[in-house]
PDB file of N, CA, C and O in Angstrom:
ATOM      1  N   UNK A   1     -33.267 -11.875   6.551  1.00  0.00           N
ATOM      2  CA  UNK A   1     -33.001 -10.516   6.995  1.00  0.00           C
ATOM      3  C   UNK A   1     -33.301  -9.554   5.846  1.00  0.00           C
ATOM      4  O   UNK A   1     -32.896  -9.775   4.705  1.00  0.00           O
ATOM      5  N   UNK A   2     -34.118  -8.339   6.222  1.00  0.00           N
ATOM      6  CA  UNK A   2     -34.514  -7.827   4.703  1.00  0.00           C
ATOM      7  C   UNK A   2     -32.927  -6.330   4.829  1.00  0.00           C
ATOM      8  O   UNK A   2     -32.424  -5.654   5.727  1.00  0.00           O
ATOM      9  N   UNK A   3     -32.835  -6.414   4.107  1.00  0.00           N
ATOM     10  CA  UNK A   3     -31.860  -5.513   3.486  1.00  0.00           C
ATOM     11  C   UNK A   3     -32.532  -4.640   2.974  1.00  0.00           C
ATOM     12  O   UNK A   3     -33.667  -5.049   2.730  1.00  0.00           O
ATOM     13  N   UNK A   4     -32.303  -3.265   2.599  1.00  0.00           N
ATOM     14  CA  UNK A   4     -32.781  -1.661   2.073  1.00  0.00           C
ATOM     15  C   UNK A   4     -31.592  -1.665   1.746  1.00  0.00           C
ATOM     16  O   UNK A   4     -30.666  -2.388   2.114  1.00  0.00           O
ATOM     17  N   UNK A   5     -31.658  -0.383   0.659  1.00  0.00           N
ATOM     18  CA  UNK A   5     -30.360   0.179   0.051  1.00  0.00           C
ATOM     19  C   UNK A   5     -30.396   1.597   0.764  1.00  0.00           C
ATOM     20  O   UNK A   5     -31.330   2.378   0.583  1.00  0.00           O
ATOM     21  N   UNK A   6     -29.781   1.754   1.232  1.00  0.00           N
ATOM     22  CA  UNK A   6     -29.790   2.860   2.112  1.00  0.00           C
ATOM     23  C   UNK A   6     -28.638   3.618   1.711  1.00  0.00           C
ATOM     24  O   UNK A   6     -27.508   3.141   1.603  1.00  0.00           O
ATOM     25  N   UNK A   7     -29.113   5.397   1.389  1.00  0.00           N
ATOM     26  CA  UNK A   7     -27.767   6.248   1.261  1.00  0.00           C
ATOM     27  C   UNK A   7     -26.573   5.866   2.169  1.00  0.00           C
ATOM     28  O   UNK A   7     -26.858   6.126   3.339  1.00  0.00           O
ATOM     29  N   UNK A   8     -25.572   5.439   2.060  1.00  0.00           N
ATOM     30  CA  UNK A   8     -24.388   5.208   2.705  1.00  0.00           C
ATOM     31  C   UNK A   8     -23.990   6.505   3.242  1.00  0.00           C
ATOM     32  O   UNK A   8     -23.621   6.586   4.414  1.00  0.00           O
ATOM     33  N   UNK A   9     -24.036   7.516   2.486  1.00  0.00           N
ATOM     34  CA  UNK A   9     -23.437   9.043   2.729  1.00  0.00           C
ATOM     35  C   UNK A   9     -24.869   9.404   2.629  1.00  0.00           C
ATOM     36  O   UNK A   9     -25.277   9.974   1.616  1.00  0.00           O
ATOM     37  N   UNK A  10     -25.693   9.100   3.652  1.00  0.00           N
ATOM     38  CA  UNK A  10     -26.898   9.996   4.394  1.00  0.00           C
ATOM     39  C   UNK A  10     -26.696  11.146   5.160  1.00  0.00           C
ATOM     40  O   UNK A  10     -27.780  11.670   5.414  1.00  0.00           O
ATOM     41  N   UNK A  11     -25.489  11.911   5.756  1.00  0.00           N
ATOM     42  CA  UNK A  11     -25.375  13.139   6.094  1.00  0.00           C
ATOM     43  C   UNK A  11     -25.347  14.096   4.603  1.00  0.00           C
ATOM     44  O   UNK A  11     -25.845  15.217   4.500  1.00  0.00           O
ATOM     45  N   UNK A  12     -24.638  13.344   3.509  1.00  0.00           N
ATOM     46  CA  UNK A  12     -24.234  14.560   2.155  1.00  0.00           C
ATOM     47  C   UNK A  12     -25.503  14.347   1.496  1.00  0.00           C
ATOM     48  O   UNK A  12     -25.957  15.445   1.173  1.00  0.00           O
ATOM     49  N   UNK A  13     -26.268  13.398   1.160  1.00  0.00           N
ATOM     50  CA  UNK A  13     -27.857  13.492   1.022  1.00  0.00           C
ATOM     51  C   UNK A  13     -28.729  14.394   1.597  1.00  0.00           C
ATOM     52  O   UNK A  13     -29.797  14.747   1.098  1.00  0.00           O
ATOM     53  N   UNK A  14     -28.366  14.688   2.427  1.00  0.00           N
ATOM     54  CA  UNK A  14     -29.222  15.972   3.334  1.00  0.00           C
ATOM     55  C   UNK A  14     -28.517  17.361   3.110  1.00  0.00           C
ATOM     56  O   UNK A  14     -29.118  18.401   3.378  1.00  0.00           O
ATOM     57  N   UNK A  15     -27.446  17.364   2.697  1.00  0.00           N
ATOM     58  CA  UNK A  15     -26.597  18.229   2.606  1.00  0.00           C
ATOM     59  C   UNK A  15     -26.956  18.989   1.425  1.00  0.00           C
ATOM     60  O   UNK A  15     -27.241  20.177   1.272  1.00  0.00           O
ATOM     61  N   UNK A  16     -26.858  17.848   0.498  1.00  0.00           N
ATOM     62  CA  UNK A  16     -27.166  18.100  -0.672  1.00  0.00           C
ATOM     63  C   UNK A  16     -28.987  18.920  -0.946  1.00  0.00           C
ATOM     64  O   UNK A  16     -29.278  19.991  -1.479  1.00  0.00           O
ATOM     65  N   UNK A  17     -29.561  18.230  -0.539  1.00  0.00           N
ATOM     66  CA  UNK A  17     -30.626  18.820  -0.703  1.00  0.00           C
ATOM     67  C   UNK A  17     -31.346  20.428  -0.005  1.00  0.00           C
ATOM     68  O   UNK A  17     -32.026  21.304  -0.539  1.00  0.00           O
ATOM     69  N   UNK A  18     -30.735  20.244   1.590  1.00  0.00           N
ATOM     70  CA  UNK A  18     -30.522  21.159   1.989  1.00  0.00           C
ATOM     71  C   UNK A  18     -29.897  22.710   1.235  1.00  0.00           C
ATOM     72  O   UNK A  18     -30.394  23.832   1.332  1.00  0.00           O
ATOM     73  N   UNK A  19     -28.782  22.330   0.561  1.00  0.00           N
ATOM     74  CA  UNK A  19     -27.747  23.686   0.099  1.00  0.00           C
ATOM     75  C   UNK A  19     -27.964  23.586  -1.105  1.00  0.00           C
ATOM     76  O   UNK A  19     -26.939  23.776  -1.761  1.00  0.00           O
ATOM     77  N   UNK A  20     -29.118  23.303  -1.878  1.00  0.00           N
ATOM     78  CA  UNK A  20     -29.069  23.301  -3.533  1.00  0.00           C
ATOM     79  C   UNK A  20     -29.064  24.651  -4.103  1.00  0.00           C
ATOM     80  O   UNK A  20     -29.079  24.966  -5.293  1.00  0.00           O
ATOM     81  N   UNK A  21     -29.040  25.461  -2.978  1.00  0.00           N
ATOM     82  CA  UNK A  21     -29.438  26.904  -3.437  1.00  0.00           C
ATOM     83  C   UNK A  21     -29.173  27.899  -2.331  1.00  0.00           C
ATOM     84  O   UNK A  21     -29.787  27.397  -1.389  1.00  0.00           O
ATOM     85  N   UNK A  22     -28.698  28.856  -1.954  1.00  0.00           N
ATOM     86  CA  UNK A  22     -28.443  30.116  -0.439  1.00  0.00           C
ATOM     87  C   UNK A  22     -28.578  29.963   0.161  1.00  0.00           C
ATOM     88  O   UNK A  22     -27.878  28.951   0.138  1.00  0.00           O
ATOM     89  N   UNK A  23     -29.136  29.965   1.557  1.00  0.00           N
ATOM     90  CA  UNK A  23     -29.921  29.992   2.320  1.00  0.00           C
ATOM     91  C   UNK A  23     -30.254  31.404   2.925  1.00  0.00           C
ATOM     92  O   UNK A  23     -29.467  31.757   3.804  1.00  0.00           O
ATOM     93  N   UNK A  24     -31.225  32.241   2.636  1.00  0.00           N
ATOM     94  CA  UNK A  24     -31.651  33.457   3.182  1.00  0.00           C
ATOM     95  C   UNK A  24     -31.587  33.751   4.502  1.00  0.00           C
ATOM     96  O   UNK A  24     -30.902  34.695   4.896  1.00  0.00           O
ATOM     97  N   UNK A  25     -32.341  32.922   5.388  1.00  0.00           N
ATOM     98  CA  UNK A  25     -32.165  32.785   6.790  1.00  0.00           C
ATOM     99  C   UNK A  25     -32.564  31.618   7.689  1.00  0.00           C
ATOM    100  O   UNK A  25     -32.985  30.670   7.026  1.00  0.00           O
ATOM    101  N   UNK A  26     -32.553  31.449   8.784  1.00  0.00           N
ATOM    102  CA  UNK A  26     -32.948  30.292  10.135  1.00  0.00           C
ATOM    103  C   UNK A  26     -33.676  29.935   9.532  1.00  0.00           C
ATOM    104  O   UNK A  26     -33.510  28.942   8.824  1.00  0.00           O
ATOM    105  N   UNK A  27     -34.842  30.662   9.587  1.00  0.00           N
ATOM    106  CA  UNK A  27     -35.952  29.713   9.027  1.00  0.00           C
ATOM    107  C   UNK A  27     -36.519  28.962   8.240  1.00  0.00           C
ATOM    108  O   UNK A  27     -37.380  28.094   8.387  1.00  0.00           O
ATOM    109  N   UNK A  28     -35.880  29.426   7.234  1.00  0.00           N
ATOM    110  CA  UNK A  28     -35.822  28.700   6.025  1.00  0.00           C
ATOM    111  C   UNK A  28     -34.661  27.634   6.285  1.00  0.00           C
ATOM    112  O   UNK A  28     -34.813  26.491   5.851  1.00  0.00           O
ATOM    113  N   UNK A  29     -33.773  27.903   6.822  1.00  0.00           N
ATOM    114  CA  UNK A  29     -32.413  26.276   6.845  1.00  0.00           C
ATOM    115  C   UNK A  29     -33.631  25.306   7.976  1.00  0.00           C
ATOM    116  O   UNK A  29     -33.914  24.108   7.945  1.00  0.00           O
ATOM    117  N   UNK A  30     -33.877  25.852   8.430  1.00  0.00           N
ATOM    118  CA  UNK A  30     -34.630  24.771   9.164  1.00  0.00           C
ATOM    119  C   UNK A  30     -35.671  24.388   8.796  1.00  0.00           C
ATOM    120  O   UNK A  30     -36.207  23.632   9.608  1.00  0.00           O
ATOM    121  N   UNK A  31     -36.565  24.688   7.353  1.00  0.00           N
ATOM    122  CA  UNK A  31     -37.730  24.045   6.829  1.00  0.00           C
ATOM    123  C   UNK A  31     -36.954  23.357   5.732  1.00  0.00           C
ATOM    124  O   UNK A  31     -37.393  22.297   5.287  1.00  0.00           O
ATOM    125  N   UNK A  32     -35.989  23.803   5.325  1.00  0.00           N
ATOM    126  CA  UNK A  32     -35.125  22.675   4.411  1.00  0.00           C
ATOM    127  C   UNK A  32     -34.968  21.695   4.933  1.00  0.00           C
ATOM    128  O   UNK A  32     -35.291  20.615   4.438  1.00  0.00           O
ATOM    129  N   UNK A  33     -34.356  21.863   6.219  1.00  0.00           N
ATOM    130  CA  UNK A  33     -33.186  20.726   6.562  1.00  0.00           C
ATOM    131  C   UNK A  33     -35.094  19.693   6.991  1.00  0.00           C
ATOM    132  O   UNK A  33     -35.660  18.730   6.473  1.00  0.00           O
ATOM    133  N   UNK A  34     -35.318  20.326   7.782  1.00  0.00           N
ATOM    134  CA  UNK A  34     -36.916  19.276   7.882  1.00  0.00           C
ATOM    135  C   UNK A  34     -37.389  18.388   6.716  1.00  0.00           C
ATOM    136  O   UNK A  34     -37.324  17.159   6.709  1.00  0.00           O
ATOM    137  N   UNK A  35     -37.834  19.104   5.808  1.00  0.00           N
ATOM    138  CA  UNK A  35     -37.957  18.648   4.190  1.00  0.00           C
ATOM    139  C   UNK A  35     -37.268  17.374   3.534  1.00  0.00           C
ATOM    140  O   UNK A  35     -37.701  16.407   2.907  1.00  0.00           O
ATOM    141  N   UNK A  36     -35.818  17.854   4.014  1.00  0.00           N
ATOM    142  CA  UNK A  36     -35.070  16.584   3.676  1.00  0.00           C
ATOM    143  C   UNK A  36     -35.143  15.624   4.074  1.00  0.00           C
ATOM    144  O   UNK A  36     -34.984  14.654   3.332  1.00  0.00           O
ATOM    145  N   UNK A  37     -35.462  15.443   5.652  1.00  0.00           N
ATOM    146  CA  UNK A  37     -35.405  14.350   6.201  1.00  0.00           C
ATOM    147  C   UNK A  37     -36.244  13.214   5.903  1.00  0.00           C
ATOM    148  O   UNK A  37     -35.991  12.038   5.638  1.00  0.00           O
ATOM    149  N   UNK A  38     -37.945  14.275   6.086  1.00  0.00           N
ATOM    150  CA  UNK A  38     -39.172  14.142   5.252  1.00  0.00           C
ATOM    151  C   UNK A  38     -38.784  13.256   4.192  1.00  0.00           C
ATOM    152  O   UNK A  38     -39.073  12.068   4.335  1.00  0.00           O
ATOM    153  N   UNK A  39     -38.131  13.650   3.067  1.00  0.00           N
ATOM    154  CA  UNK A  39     -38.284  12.476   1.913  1.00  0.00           C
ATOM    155  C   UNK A  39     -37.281  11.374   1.863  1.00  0.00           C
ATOM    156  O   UNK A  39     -37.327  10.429   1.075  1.00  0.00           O
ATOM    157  N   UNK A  40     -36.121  11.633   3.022  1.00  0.00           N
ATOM    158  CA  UNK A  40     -35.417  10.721   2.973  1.00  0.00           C
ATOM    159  C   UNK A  40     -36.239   9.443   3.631  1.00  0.00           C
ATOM    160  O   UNK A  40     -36.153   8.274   3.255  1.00  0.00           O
ATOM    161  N   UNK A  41     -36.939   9.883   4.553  1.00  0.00           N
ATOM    162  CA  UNK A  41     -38.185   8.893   5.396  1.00  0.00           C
ATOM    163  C   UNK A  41     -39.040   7.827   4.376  1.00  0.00           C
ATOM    164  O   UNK A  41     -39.065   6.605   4.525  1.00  0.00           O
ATOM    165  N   UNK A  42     -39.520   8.357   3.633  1.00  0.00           N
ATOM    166  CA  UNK A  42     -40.165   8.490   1.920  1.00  0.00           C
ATOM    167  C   UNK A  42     -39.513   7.335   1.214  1.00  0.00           C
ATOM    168  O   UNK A  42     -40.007   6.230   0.988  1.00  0.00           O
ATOM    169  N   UNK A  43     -38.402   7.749   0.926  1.00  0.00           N
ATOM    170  CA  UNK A  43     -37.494   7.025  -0.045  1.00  0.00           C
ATOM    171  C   UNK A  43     -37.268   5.537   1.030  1.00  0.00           C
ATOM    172  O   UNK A  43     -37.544   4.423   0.583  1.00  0.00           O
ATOM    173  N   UNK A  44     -36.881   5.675   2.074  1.00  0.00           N
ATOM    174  CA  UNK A  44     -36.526   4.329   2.838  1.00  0.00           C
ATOM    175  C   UNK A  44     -37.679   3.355   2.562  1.00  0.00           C
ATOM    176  O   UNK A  44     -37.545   2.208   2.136  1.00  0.00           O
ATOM    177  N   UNK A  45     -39.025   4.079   2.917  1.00  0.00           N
ATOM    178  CA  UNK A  45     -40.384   3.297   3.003  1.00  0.00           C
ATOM    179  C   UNK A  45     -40.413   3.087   2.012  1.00  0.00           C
ATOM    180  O   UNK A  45     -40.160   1.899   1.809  1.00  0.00           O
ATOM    181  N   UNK A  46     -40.673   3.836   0.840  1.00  0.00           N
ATOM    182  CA  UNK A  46     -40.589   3.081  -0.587  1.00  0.00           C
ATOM    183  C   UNK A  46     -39.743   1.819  -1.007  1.00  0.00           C
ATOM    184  O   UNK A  46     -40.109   0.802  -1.597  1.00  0.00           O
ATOM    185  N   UNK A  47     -38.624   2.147  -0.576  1.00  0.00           N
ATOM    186  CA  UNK A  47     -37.390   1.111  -1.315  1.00  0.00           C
ATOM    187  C   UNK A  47     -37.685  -0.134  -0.364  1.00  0.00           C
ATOM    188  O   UNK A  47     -37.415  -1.195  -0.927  1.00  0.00           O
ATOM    189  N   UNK A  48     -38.212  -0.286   1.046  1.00  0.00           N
ATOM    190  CA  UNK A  48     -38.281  -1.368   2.185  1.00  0.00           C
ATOM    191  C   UNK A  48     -39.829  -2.171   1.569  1.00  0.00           C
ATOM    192  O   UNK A  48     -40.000  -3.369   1.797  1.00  0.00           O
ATOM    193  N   UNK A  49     -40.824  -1.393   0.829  1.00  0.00           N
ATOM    194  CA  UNK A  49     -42.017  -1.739   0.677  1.00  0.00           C
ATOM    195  C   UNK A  49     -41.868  -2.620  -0.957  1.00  0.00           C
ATOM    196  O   UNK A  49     -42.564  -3.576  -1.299  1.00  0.00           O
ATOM    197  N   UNK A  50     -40.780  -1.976  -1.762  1.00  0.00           N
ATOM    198  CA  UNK A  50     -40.174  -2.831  -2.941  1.00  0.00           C
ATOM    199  C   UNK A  50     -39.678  -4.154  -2.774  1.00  0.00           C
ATOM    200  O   UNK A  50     -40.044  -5.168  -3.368  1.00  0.00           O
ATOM    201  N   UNK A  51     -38.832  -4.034  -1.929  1.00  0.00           N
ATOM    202  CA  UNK A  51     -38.218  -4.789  -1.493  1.00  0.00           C
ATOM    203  C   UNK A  51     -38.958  -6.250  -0.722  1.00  0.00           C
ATOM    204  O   UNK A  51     -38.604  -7.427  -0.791  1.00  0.00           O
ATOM    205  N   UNK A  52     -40.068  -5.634  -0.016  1.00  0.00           N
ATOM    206  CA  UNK A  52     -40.902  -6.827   0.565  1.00  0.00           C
ATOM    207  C   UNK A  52     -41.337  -7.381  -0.461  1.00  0.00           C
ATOM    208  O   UNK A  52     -40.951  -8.543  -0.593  1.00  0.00           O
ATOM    209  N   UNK A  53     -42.286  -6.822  -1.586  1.00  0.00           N
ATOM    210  CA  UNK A  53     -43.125  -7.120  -2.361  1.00  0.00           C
ATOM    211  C   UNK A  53     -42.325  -7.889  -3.691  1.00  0.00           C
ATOM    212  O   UNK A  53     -42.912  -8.425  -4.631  1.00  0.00           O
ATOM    213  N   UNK A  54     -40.760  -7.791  -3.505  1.00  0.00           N
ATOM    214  CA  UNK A  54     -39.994  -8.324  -5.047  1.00  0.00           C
ATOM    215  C   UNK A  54     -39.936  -9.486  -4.179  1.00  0.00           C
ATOM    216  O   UNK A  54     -39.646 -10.463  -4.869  1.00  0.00           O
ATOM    217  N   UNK A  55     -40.179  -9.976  -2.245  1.00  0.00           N
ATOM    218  CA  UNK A  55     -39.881 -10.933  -1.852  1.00  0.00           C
ATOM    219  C   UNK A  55     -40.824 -11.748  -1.749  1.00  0.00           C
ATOM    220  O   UNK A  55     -40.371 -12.881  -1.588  1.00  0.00           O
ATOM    221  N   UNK A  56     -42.278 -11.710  -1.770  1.00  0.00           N
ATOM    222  CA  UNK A  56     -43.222 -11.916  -2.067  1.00  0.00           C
ATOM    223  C   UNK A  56     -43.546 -12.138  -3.544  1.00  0.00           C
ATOM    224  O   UNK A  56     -44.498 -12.889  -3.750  1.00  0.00           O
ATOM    225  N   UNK A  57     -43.186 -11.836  -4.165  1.00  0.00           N
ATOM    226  CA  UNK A  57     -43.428 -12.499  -5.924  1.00  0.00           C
ATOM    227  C   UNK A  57     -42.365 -13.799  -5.612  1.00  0.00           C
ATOM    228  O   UNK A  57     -42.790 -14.932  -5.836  1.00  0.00           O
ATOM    229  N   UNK A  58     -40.784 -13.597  -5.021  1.00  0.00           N
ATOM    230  CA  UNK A  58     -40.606 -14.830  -5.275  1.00  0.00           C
ATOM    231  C   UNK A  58     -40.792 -16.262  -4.977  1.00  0.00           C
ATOM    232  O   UNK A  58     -40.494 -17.360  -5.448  1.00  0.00           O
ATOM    233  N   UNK A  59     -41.674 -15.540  -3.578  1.00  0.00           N
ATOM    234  CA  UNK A  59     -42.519 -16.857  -2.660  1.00  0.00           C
ATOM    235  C   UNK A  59     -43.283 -17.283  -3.444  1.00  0.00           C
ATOM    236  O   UNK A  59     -42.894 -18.383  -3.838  1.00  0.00           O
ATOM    237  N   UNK A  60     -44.424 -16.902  -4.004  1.00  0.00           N
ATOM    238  CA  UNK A  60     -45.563 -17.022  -5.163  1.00  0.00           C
ATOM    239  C   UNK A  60     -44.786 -17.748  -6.291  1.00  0.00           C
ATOM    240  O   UNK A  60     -45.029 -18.948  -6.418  1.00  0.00           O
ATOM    241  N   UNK A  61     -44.055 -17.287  -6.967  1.00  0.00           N
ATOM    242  CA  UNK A  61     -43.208 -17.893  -7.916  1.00  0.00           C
ATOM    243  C   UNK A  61     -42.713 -19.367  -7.589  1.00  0.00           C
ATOM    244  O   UNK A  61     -43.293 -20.342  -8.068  1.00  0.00           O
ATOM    245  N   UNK A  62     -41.663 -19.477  -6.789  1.00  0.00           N
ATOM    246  CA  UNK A  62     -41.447 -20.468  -5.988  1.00  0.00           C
ATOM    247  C   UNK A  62     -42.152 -21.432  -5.167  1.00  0.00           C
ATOM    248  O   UNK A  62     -41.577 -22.023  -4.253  1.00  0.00           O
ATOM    249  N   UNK A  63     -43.436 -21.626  -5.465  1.00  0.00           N
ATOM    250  CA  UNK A  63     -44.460 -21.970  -3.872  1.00  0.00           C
ATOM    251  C   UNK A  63     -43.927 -22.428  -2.702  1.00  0.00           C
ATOM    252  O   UNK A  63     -44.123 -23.487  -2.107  1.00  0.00           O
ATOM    253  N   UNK A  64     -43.076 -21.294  -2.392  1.00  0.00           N
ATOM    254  CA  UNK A  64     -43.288 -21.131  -0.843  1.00  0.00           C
ATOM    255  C   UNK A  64     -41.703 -21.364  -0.793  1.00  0.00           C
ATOM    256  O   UNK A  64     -41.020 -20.861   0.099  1.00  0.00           O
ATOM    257  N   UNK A  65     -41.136 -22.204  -1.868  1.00  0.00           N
ATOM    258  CA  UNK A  65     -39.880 -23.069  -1.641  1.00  0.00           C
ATOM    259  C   UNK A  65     -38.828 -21.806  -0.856  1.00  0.00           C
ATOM    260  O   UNK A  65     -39.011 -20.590  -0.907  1.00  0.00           O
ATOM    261  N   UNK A  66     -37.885 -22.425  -0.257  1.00  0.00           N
ATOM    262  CA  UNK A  66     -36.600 -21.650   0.186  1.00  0.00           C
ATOM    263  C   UNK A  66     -35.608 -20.950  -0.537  1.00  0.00           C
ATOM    264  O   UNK A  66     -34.674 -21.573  -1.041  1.00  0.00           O
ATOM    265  N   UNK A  67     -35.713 -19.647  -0.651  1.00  0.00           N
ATOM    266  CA  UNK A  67     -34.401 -19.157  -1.422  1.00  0.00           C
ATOM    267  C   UNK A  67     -33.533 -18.215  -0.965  1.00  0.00           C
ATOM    268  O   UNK A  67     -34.012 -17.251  -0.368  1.00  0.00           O
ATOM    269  N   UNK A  68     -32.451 -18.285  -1.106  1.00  0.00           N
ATOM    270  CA  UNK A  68     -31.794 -17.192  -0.851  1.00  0.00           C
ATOM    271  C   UNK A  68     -31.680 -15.975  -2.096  1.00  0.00           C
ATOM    272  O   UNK A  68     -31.418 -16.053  -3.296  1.00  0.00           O
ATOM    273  N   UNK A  69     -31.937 -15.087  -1.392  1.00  0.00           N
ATOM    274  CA  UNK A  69     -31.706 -13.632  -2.146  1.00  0.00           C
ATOM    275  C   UNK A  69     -30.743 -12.375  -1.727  1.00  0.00           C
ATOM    276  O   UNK A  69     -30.935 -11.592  -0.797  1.00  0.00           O
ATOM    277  N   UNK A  70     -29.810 -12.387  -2.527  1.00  0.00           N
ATOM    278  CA  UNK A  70     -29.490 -11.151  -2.408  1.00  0.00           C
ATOM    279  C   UNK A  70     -29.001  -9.942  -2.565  1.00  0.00           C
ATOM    280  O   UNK A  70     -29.251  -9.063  -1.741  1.00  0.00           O
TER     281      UNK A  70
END
């Protein structure tokens, strides 16, 4: 089962990035709040694509053998 490290507090991650600064108006909270999501998307794919590839060195490493990781 592959596991990600995933923000646990993924609403205050958005929050956070969202309110780092005023917000002037609508339109702008809503190209923030978009933005955020955007790299939170980013960050998952990154950390899921690490994650395959640290599981894949240990197949190679291991030839092929069975391991648990986690």
């Amino acid at each position: 089962m592959l596991k990600t490290q995933i923000c646990v507090t993924r609403p205050l991650c958005v929050k956070d990035k969202v309110f780092s600064t005023p917000v002037p108006d609508i339109t702008n909270l809503k190209a923030r709040i978009t933005d955020a999501f955007v790299t939170i998307a980013e960050d998952l794919l990154e950390n899921t694509w690490r994650e395959i590839d640290y599981r894949l060195d240990v197949l190679r490493a291991t030839k092929g053998a069975r391991v648990e990781v986690y």
